[in-house]
C-alpha positions as CSV (number, residue, x, y, z in Angstrom):
1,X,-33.8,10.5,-25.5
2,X,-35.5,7.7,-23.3
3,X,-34.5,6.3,-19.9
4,X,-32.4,3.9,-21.2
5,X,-30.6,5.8,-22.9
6,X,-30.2,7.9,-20.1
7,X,-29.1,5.0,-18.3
8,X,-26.3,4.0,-20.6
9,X,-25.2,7.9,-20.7
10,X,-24.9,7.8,-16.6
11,X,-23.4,4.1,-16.5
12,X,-20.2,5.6,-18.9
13,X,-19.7,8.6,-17.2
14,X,-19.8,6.8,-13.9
15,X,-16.7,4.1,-15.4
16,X,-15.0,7.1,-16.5
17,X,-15.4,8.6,-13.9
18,X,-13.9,5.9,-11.6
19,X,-11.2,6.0,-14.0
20,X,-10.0,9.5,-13.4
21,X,-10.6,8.9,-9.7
22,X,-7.8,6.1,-10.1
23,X,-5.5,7.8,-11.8
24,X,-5.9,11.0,-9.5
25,X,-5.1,7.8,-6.7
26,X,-2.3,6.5,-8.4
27,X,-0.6,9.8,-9.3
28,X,-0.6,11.3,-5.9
29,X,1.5,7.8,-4.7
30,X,4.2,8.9,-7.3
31,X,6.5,11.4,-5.4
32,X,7.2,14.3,-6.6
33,X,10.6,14.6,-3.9
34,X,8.2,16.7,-1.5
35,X,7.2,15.1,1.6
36,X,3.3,14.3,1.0
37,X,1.4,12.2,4.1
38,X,-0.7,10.5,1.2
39,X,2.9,8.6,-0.2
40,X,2.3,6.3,3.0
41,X,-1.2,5.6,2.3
42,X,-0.2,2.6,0.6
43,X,1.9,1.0,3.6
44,X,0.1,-1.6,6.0
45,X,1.2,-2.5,9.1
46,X,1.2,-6.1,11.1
47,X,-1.0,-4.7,14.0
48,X,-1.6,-7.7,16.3
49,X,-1.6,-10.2,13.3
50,X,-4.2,-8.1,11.1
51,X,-2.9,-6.1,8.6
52,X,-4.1,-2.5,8.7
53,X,-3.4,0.9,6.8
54,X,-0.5,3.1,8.5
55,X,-3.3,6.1,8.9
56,X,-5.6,4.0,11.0
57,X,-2.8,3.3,14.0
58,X,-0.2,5.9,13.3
59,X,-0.7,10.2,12.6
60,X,1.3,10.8,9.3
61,X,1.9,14.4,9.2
62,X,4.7,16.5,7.2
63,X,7.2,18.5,9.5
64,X,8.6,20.5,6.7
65,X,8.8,20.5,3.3
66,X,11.1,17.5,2.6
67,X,10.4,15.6,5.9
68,X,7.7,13.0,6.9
69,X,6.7,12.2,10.5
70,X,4.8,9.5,12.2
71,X,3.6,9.3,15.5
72,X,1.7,6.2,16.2
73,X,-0.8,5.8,19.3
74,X,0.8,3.0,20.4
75,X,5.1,2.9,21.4
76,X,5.7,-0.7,20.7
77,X,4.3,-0.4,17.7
78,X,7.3,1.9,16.3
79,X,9.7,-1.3,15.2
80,X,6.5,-2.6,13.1
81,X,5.4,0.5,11.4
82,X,9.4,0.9,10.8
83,X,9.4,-2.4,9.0
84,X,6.6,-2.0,7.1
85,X,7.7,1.2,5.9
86,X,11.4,-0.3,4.9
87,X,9.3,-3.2,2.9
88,X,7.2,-1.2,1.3
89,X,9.3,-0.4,-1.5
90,X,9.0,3.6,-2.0
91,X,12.6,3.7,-1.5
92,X,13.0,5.9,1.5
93,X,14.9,4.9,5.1
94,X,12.6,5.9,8.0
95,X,14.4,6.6,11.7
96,X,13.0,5.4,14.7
97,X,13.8,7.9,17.7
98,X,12.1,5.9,20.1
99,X,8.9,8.3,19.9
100,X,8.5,8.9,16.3
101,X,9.8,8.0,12.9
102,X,10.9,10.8,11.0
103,X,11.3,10.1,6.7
104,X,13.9,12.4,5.0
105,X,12.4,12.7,1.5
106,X,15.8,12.5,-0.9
107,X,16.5,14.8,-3.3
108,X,15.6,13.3,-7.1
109,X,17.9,12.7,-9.2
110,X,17.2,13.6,-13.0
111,X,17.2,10.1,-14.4
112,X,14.9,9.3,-11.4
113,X,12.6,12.3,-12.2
114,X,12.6,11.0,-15.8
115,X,11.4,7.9,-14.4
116,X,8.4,9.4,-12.6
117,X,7.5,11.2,-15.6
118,X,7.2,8.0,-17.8
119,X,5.2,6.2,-15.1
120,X,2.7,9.2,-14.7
121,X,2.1,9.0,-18.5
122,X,1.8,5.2,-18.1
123,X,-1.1,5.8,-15.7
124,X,-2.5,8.6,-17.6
125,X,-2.2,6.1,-20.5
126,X,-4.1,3.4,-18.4
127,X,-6.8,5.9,-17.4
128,X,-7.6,6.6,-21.4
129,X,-7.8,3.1,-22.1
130,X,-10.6,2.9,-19.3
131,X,-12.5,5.7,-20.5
132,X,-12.1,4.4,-24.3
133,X,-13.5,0.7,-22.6
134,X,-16.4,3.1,-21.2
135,X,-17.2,4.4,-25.2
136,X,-17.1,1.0,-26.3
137,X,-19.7,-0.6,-23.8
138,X,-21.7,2.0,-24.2
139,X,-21.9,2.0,-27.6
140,X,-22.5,-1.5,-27.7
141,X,-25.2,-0.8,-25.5
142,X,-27.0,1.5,-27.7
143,X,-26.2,-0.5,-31.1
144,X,-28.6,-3.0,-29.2
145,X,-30.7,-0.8,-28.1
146,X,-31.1,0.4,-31.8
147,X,-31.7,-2.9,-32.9
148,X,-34.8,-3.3,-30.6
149,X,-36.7,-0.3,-30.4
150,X,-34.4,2.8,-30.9
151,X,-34.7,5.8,-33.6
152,X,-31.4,6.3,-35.7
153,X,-31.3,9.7,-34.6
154,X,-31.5,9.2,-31.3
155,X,-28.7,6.7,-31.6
156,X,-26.3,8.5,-33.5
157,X,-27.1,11.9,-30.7
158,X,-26.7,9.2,-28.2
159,X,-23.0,7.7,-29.7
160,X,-22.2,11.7,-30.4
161,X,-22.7,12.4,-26.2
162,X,-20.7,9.1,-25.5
163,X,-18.2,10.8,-28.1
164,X,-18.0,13.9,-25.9
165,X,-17.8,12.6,-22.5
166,X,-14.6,10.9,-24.1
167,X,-13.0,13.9,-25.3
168,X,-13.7,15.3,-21.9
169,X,-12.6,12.4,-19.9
170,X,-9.5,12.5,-21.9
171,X,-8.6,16.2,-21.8
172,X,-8.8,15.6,-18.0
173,X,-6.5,13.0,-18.0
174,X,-4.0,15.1,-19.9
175,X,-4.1,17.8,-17.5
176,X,-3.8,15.4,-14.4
177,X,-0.6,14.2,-15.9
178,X,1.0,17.1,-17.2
179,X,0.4,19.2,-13.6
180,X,2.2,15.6,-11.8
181,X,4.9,15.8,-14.8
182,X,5.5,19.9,-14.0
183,X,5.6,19.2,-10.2
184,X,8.0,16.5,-10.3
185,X,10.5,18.3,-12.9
186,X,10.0,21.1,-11.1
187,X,13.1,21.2,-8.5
């Protein structure tokens, strides 16, 4: 195959790529009801009228196994990081003890786990559309690259590797989603 070709092959396994690299993103923010440092990576606090992740001003660690804590370098910055963590929506109640805020993860309730499940498959759902957009621009791509100057056969081994990548792409997807869908039915 020539370069462009090569090309195109590299330009859809980069998008799909990406697209398992967002759902891998988006799965970890679904909580499993284990306390996980990476379920406040999408909080930002007001820090002196800029808005800035939680991890740059704060230490997010996990005490134990259902418990979050965050210790953030500056004191007076406690009732903010409190707030933004109340307005974030991941529906859990932090407690400010004046040096830290601690996060009791709650149990999950089955309808709730349900819930989580469905969502993960949404994602995983999303990230198959992406790689699916990924066959379909590149295959584009080599139907005009066919056109110009490009044997048959090589465009029809070139579709076929475009054809695999997809399979792949999408068999990683599946697992992704049914290890999040085991660990959050899992009690």
């Amino acid at each position: 195959m020539n370069e462009e070709v090569n090309m195109i092959l590299d330009l859809a396994r980069e998008a799909m790529d990406s697209a398992i690299t967002h759902l891998e993103n988006e799965l970890i923010k679904i909580r499993a009801g284990k306390a996980n440092p990476n379920m406040l990576d999408s909080v930002t606090v007001d820090y002196y009228g800029s808005n800035m992740p939680l991890n740059q001003i704060a230490n997010v660690k996990t005490l134990d196994a259902r418990t979050l804590v965050v210790q953030p370098w500056e004191k007076p910055m406690l009732d903010e990081i409190q707030k933004a963590i109340q307005t974030s929506n991941l529906g859990i109640a932090p407690q400010n003890n004046g040096e830290m805020i601690i996060i009791s993860i709650p149990h999950l309730t089955e309808e709730r786990r349900i819930s989580l499940v469905r969502q993960g498959k949404s994602e995983g759902e999303n990230a198959k559309v992406s790689i699916r957009n990924a066959r379909r621009d590149a295959n584009e791509e080599i139907k005009k690259l066919e056109k110009d100057n490009l044997s048959e056969d090589n465009a029809k081994d070139a579709e076929d590797e475009v054809q695999k990548f997809t399979n792949e792409y999408g068999e990683k997807v599946d697992k992704l989603v049914g290890a999040k869908e085991k660990d959050i039915m899992t009690l």
